[in-house]
N, C-alpha and C positions, 0 to 999 in steps of 0.2 A: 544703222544699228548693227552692233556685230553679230552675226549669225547665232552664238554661243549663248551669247546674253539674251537673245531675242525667244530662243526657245528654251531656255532657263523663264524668261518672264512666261511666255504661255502657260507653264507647267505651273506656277503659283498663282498663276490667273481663275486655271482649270482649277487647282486645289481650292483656294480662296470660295470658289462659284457652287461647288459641290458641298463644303461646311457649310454655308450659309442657306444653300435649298435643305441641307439635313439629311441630300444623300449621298453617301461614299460607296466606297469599293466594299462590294460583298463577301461577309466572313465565312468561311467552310463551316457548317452546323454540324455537330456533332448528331445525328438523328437518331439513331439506335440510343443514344444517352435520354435523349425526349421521348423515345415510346421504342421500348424494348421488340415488341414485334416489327422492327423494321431492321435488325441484325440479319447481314446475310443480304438486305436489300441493295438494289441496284438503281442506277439513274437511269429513264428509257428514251429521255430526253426527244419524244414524240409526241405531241400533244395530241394527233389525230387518234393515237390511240383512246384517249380519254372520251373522245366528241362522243364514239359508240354509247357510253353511258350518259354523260353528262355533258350534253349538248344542248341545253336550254341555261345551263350554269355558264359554260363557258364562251356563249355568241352574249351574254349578257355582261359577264367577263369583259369581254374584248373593248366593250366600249369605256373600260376606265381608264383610268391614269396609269393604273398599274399594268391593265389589258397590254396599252400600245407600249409601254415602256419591256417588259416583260417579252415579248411576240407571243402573250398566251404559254409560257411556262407555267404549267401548275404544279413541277415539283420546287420548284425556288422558295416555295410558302409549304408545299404539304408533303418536300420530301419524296426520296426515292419510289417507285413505283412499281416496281416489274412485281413482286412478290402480288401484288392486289391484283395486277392486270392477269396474270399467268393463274390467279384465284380469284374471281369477282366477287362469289361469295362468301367468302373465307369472312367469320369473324371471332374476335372484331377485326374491323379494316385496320390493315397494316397499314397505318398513314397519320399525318399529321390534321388532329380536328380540330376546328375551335366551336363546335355546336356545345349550346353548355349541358350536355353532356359527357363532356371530353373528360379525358383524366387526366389531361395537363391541368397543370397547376398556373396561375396569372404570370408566373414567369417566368416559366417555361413558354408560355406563346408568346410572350414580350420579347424570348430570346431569338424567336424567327426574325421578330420585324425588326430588330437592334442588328442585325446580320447590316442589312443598310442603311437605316435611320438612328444613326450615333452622332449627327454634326449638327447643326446649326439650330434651330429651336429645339428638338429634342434632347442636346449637350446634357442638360440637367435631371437629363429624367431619374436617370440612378441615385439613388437617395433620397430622392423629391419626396413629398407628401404623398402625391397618387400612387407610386412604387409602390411604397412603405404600406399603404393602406389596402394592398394587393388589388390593383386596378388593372385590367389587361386593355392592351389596345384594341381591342372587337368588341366593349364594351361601349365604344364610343365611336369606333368605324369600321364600317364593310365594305370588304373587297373587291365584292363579288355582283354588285351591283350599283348605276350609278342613283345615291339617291342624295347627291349635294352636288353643286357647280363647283366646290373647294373640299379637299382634305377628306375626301371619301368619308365624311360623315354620316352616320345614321340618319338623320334629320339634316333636312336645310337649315331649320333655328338650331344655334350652338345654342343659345337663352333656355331651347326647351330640353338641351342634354345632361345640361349641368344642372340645372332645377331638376332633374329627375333624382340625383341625389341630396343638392343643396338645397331642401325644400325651404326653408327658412330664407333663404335668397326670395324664390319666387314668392314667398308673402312679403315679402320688403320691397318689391320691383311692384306689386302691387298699389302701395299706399300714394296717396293722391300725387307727393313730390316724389319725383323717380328720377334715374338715367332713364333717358328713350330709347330701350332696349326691347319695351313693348310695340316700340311704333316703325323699328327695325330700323332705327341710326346709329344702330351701334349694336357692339353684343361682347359675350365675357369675355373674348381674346382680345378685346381692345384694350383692357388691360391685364389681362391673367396670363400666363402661358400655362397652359394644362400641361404642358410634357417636361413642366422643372424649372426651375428660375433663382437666382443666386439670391432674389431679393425676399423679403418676409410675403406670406399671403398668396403666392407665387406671380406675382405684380411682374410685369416686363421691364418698367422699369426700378430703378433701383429704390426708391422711395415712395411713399405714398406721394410728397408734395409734389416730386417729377412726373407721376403719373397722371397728375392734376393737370399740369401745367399744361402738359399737352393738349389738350382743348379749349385750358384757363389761362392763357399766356399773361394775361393782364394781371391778374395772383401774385404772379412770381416775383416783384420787384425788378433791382432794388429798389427801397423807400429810403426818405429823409428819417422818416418814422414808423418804425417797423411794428407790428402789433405779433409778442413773444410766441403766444402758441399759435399763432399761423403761419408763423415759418418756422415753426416744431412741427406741425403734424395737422393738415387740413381735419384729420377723421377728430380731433380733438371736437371741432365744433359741427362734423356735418358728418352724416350718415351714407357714404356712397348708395347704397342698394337701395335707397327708398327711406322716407320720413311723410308724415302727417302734417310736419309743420312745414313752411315754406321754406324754398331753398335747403332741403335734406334737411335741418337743421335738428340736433340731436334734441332738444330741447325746444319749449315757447320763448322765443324774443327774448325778454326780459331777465326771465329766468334763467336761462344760459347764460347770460354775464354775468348773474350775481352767482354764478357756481364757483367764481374766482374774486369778482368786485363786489364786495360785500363792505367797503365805505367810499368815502368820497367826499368832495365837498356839498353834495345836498342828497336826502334821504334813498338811498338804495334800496327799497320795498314794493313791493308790487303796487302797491294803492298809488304811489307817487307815480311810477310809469304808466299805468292805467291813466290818470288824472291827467298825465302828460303828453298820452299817446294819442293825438287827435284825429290819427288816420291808424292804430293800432301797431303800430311798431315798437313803440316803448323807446328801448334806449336808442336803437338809432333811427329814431328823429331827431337828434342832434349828432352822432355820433355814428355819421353815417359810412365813414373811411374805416372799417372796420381792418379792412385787410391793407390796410399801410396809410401813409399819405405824405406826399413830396409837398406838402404845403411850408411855410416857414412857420405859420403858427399853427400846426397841426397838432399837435404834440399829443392830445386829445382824440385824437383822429375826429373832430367835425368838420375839416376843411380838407 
Protein backbone atom coordinates (compact mmCIF):
# COMPACT_ATOMS: atom_id res chain seq x y z
CA UNK A 1 0.00 0.00 0.00
CA UNK A 2 1.49 3.44 -0.76
CA UNK A 3 2.88 5.09 2.21
CA UNK A 4 0.67 8.35 1.43
CA UNK A 5 -2.58 6.68 1.05
CA UNK A 6 -1.89 4.42 4.07
CA UNK A 7 -1.70 7.34 6.39
CA UNK A 8 -4.36 9.27 4.66
CA UNK A 9 -6.51 5.90 5.43
CA UNK A 10 -5.46 6.00 9.28
CA UNK A 11 -6.47 9.48 9.74
CA UNK A 12 -10.16 8.77 8.49
CA UNK A 13 -10.04 5.71 10.40
CA UNK A 14 -9.04 7.78 13.55
CA UNK A 15 -11.71 10.46 12.60
CA UNK A 16 -14.58 7.92 11.63
CA UNK A 17 -13.64 6.07 15.53
CA UNK A 18 -13.72 9.31 17.49
CA UNK A 19 -17.54 10.60 15.71
CA UNK A 20 -18.86 7.41 16.43
CA UNK A 21 -17.55 7.05 20.46
CA UNK A 22 -18.95 11.00 20.30
CA UNK A 23 -15.45 12.19 21.26
CA UNK A 24 -13.58 14.70 19.30
CA UNK A 25 -10.77 17.08 19.62
CA UNK A 26 -11.48 19.55 22.59
CA UNK A 27 -12.85 23.25 21.87
CA UNK A 28 -10.95 26.33 23.81
CA UNK A 29 -14.05 27.33 26.42
CA UNK A 30 -14.47 30.66 26.47
CA UNK A 31 -14.55 30.68 30.80
CA UNK A 32 -14.56 34.08 31.87
CA UNK A 33 -17.82 34.21 29.23
CA UNK A 34 -19.47 31.16 31.66
CA UNK A 35 -18.73 32.81 35.17
CA UNK A 36 -17.32 36.35 35.04
CA UNK A 37 -15.23 35.68 38.26
CA UNK A 38 -12.67 33.74 36.41
CA UNK A 39 -11.39 36.92 34.22
CA UNK A 40 -7.79 37.23 34.88
CA UNK A 41 -7.79 33.44 35.64
CA UNK A 42 -5.03 31.08 34.81
CA UNK A 43 -4.51 27.26 33.93
CA UNK A 44 -2.26 25.80 36.86
CA UNK A 45 -2.46 22.63 34.95
CA UNK A 46 -1.39 20.66 38.40
CA UNK A 47 -3.79 18.67 39.83
CA UNK A 48 -1.69 17.87 43.13
CA UNK A 49 -2.52 21.24 43.91
CA UNK A 50 -6.08 20.45 44.16
CA UNK A 51 -5.72 16.86 46.34
CA UNK A 52 -4.61 19.53 49.38
CA UNK A 53 -8.58 20.17 49.35
CA UNK A 54 -10.19 17.79 47.53
CA UNK A 55 -8.67 14.67 47.85
CA UNK A 56 -11.60 12.34 48.60
CA UNK A 57 -13.36 13.99 45.20
CA UNK A 58 -10.61 13.39 43.21
CA UNK A 59 -8.99 9.47 44.29
CA UNK A 60 -12.88 8.97 43.64
CA UNK A 61 -12.52 10.82 40.38
CA UNK A 62 -9.64 8.85 39.24
CA UNK A 63 -11.57 5.70 38.99
CA UNK A 64 -13.93 6.95 36.05
CA UNK A 65 -13.96 7.06 32.51
CA UNK A 66 -13.18 10.43 32.52
CA UNK A 67 -10.52 10.02 35.66
CA UNK A 68 -8.09 7.72 33.44
CA UNK A 69 -8.96 9.42 30.07
CA UNK A 70 -8.30 12.98 31.60
CA UNK A 71 -4.95 12.08 34.12
CA UNK A 72 -7.18 13.79 36.68
CA UNK A 73 -7.47 17.32 34.88
CA UNK A 74 -9.85 19.17 36.88
CA UNK A 75 -9.65 22.24 34.98
CA UNK A 76 -10.84 20.61 31.52
CA UNK A 77 -14.41 20.59 33.32
CA UNK A 78 -14.18 23.56 36.00
CA UNK A 79 -11.80 25.89 34.27
CA UNK A 80 -8.80 27.66 35.19
CA UNK A 81 -7.72 27.76 38.71
CA UNK A 82 -4.90 29.56 40.16
CA UNK A 83 -7.27 32.67 41.23
CA UNK A 84 -9.17 29.78 43.84
CA UNK A 85 -5.99 28.11 44.57
CA UNK A 86 -3.79 31.42 45.40
CA UNK A 87 -7.68 32.36 47.37
CA UNK A 88 -9.34 29.05 48.86
CA UNK A 89 -11.56 31.00 50.53
CA UNK A 90 -12.46 33.63 48.36
CA UNK A 91 -16.20 33.72 47.43
CA UNK A 92 -17.90 32.74 45.66
CA UNK A 93 -15.43 30.15 43.97
CA UNK A 94 -13.88 31.36 40.96
CA UNK A 95 -14.62 28.17 39.14
CA UNK A 96 -16.89 26.26 37.14
CA UNK A 97 -20.03 24.49 39.26
CA UNK A 98 -22.67 22.24 38.48
CA UNK A 99 -24.00 21.74 42.32
CA UNK A 100 -27.60 23.09 41.67
CA UNK A 101 -26.72 25.78 43.15
CA UNK A 102 -24.65 27.02 40.43
CA UNK A 103 -25.63 30.21 38.46
CA UNK A 104 -24.90 28.57 35.11
CA UNK A 105 -27.73 28.18 33.36
CA UNK A 106 -28.29 24.22 31.55
CA UNK A 107 -26.28 25.56 28.78
CA UNK A 108 -23.96 26.89 29.78
CA UNK A 109 -22.70 23.52 31.67
CA UNK A 110 -23.79 21.74 28.33
CA UNK A 111 -21.35 23.99 26.75
CA UNK A 112 -18.20 22.44 28.96
CA UNK A 113 -19.22 18.91 28.01
CA UNK A 114 -20.06 19.92 23.95
CA UNK A 115 -16.10 21.10 24.26
CA UNK A 116 -15.82 17.05 23.54
CA UNK A 117 -18.96 15.31 23.05
CA UNK A 118 -20.36 16.97 19.72
CA UNK A 119 -20.03 13.51 17.50
CA UNK A 120 -21.53 10.34 17.31
CA UNK A 121 -24.66 9.89 19.60
CA UNK A 122 -24.67 13.13 21.08
CA UNK A 123 -24.67 14.80 16.92
CA UNK A 124 -28.30 15.68 17.61
CA UNK A 125 -28.46 17.10 20.83
CA UNK A 126 -28.69 20.88 19.75
CA UNK A 127 -32.20 21.44 19.03
CA UNK A 128 -33.24 18.12 20.35
CA UNK A 129 -36.19 18.08 22.68
CA UNK A 130 -34.00 17.75 25.96
CA UNK A 131 -31.94 20.97 24.87
CA UNK A 132 -34.92 22.84 24.14
CA UNK A 133 -36.62 21.85 27.36
CA UNK A 134 -33.33 22.98 29.30
CA UNK A 135 -31.87 19.59 30.34
CA UNK A 136 -28.17 19.83 31.39
CA UNK A 137 -25.92 16.92 31.29
CA UNK A 138 -25.48 16.39 35.32
CA UNK A 139 -29.00 15.94 35.42
CA UNK A 140 -28.52 12.63 34.30
CA UNK A 141 -24.66 12.08 34.92
CA UNK A 142 -21.67 12.45 37.33
CA UNK A 143 -18.50 12.72 36.97
CA UNK A 144 -17.29 12.52 39.84
CA UNK A 145 -18.04 9.35 40.96
CA UNK A 146 -18.30 5.77 39.53
CA UNK A 147 -22.05 5.03 40.12
CA UNK A 148 -22.80 3.02 36.63
CA UNK A 149 -20.58 0.35 34.57
CA UNK A 150 -21.67 2.68 31.22
CA UNK A 151 -22.03 6.42 30.64
CA UNK A 152 -21.32 7.73 33.93
CA UNK A 153 -24.84 7.61 34.87
CA UNK A 154 -26.48 8.73 38.05
CA UNK A 155 -28.11 5.34 38.65
CA UNK A 156 -27.36 1.93 36.98
CA UNK A 157 -31.24 1.77 35.90
CA UNK A 158 -31.37 4.26 32.74
CA UNK A 159 -35.47 3.02 33.32
CA UNK A 160 -35.23 4.70 36.92
CA UNK A 161 -33.66 8.20 35.23
CA UNK A 162 -35.95 8.88 32.77
CA UNK A 163 -39.17 7.75 34.86
CA UNK A 164 -37.93 10.43 37.17
CA UNK A 165 -39.28 12.82 34.61
CA UNK A 166 -41.42 10.78 32.30
CA UNK A 167 -43.65 9.61 35.15
CA UNK A 168 -46.43 8.55 32.98
CA UNK A 169 -43.89 6.07 31.21
CA UNK A 170 -43.27 4.41 34.66
CA UNK A 171 -47.08 3.88 35.13
CA UNK A 172 -47.36 2.29 31.60
CA UNK A 173 -44.11 0.05 32.28
CA UNK A 174 -46.23 -0.83 35.13
CA UNK A 175 -49.45 -2.54 33.66
CA UNK A 176 -49.55 -6.24 33.39
CA UNK A 177 -48.18 -6.21 29.28
CA UNK A 178 -44.98 -4.32 29.34
CA UNK A 179 -41.40 -4.02 27.53
CA UNK A 180 -39.13 -6.05 30.20
CA UNK A 181 -37.53 -3.13 31.22
CA UNK A 182 -38.72 -4.11 34.70
CA UNK A 183 -36.93 -7.33 34.57
CA UNK A 184 -33.75 -5.50 33.18
CA UNK A 185 -33.66 -6.93 29.27
CA UNK A 186 -33.67 -4.00 28.14
CA UNK A 187 -34.08 -0.16 28.91
CA UNK A 188 -34.99 3.32 27.25
CA UNK A 189 -31.71 3.59 25.17
CA UNK A 190 -32.70 0.67 23.48
CA UNK A 191 -34.68 2.58 21.65
CA UNK A 192 -34.42 6.43 22.55
CA UNK A 193 -31.32 8.37 22.19
CA UNK A 194 -31.46 10.93 25.08
CA UNK A 195 -28.82 13.08 23.57
CA UNK A 196 -31.10 13.96 20.03
CA UNK A 197 -31.99 11.93 17.19
CA UNK A 198 -33.15 12.92 13.64
CA UNK A 199 -36.27 10.57 14.06
CA UNK A 200 -39.79 11.79 15.89
CA UNK A 201 -39.95 10.68 19.77
CA UNK A 202 -36.16 10.71 19.86
CA UNK A 203 -36.26 6.84 18.59
CA UNK A 204 -32.55 5.60 17.14
CA UNK A 205 -34.07 4.59 14.79
CA UNK A 206 -35.60 6.26 12.02
CA UNK A 207 -39.25 5.07 12.41
CA UNK A 208 -41.21 3.54 14.98
CA UNK A 209 -41.81 0.22 12.50
CA UNK A 210 -37.71 0.12 12.33
CA UNK A 211 -37.53 0.22 15.82
CA UNK A 212 -39.87 -2.55 16.18
CA UNK A 213 -38.29 -4.72 13.94
CA UNK A 214 -35.26 -4.98 15.70
CA UNK A 215 -36.34 -7.28 18.07
CA UNK A 216 -39.59 -8.18 15.94
CA UNK A 217 -37.79 -9.21 12.61
CA UNK A 218 -40.69 -11.58 11.88
CA UNK A 219 -43.07 -8.05 11.57
CA UNK A 220 -41.44 -6.72 8.99
CA UNK A 221 -42.29 -8.61 5.80
CA UNK A 222 -42.48 -8.58 3.08
CA UNK A 223 -46.04 -10.15 2.76
CA UNK A 224 -48.18 -11.53 -0.07
CA UNK A 225 -50.73 -9.74 2.06
CA UNK A 226 -49.95 -6.90 3.73
CA UNK A 227 -52.36 -5.66 6.66
CA UNK A 228 -52.29 -1.41 5.85
CA UNK A 229 -51.83 0.07 9.27
CA UNK A 230 -49.03 -2.20 10.38
CA UNK A 231 -46.81 -1.21 7.96
CA UNK A 232 -48.03 2.44 8.79
CA UNK A 233 -47.28 2.58 12.23
CA UNK A 234 -47.01 -0.53 14.68
CA UNK A 235 -48.05 2.29 17.84
CA UNK A 236 -51.35 2.32 15.68
CA UNK A 237 -52.43 -0.87 17.35
CA UNK A 238 -50.00 -1.36 20.24
CA UNK A 239 -48.79 0.58 23.23
CA UNK A 240 -44.85 0.34 23.44
CA UNK A 241 -44.65 1.52 27.28
CA UNK A 242 -47.12 -0.95 28.61
CA UNK A 243 -51.01 -2.08 28.14
CA UNK A 244 -53.65 -3.96 30.26
CA UNK A 245 -54.57 -5.79 27.47
CA UNK A 246 -52.38 -8.46 25.87
CA UNK A 247 -49.69 -8.01 23.60
CA UNK A 248 -49.46 -3.94 24.55
CA UNK A 249 -52.49 -3.76 22.65
CA UNK A 250 -54.15 -0.30 22.62
CA UNK A 251 -57.33 -1.56 23.02
CA UNK A 252 -59.61 -5.32 24.00
CA UNK A 253 -59.30 -7.69 20.90
CA UNK A 254 -62.27 -7.07 19.24
CA UNK A 255 -62.71 -3.70 19.71
CA UNK A 256 -59.60 -2.61 18.06
CA UNK A 257 -60.54 -3.99 14.89
CA UNK A 258 -63.85 -2.53 14.77
CA UNK A 259 -62.00 0.93 15.49
CA UNK A 260 -61.58 0.59 11.55
CA UNK A 261 -63.67 -2.85 10.44
CA UNK A 262 -66.97 -1.71 11.22
CA UNK A 263 -68.67 -4.28 8.25
CA UNK A 264 -68.11 -7.28 6.68
CA UNK A 265 -69.47 -10.16 5.43
CA UNK A 266 -71.00 -11.28 9.05
CA UNK A 267 -71.90 -9.10 12.10
CA UNK A 268 -69.05 -6.98 13.45
CA UNK A 269 -70.45 -6.37 17.18
CA UNK A 270 -69.22 -7.39 20.29
CA UNK A 271 -71.89 -9.96 21.05
CA UNK A 272 -70.92 -11.91 17.80
CA UNK A 273 -66.96 -12.01 18.83
CA UNK A 274 -67.94 -12.90 22.35
CA UNK A 275 -70.33 -15.73 20.87
CA UNK A 276 -67.38 -16.65 18.68
CA UNK A 277 -64.43 -16.31 20.85
CA UNK A 278 -64.19 -19.82 22.39
CA UNK A 279 -60.79 -19.13 23.93
CA UNK A 280 -61.50 -15.21 24.22
CA UNK A 281 -59.68 -13.70 21.41
CA UNK A 282 -62.63 -12.64 19.17
CA UNK A 283 -61.54 -11.78 15.81
CA UNK A 284 -58.46 -13.57 15.69
CA UNK A 285 -59.60 -16.72 16.06
CA UNK A 286 -59.99 -16.75 12.58
CA UNK A 287 -57.90 -13.94 11.60
CA UNK A 288 -54.99 -14.81 13.11
CA UNK A 289 -52.26 -13.34 10.29
CA UNK A 290 -52.89 -10.16 11.64
CA UNK A 291 -49.51 -8.79 10.74
CA UNK A 292 -49.40 -10.04 7.00
CA UNK A 293 -49.66 -13.47 5.47
CA UNK A 294 -47.71 -15.08 2.42
CA UNK A 295 -50.52 -17.40 2.09
CA UNK A 296 -52.11 -17.57 -1.41
CA UNK A 297 -55.47 -17.50 0.08
CA UNK A 298 -54.69 -15.11 2.77
CA UNK A 299 -56.15 -12.29 1.68
CA UNK A 300 -58.17 -12.18 5.05
CA UNK A 301 -55.16 -12.77 6.90
CA UNK A 302 -56.63 -16.34 8.39
CA UNK A 303 -53.92 -18.40 6.84
Amino acid sequence: MNRRFYKLWLLITAIAFLLQTGVTQAKDVDWAALNPDLVGADLVEDTSECLECHEEYIKSYAKTKHGRRLSGDCEACHGPMSKHIDSPNLKPVPAISYKPTSRLSSDQKNSVCLQCHEGGGQMYWQGGVHEANKVSCNSCHYLMERNSDRSLTIREDMATICTGCHVEKRGQMLKSSHMPVREGKMGCSDCHNPHGSYAPQLLRAATVNETCYQCHPEKRGPFLWEHAPVRDDCSSCHDSHGSNNPGMLRNKGAFLCMSCHQYGEHSNVPGYNRASATVGQGCINCHNRVHGSNHPSGAKFTR
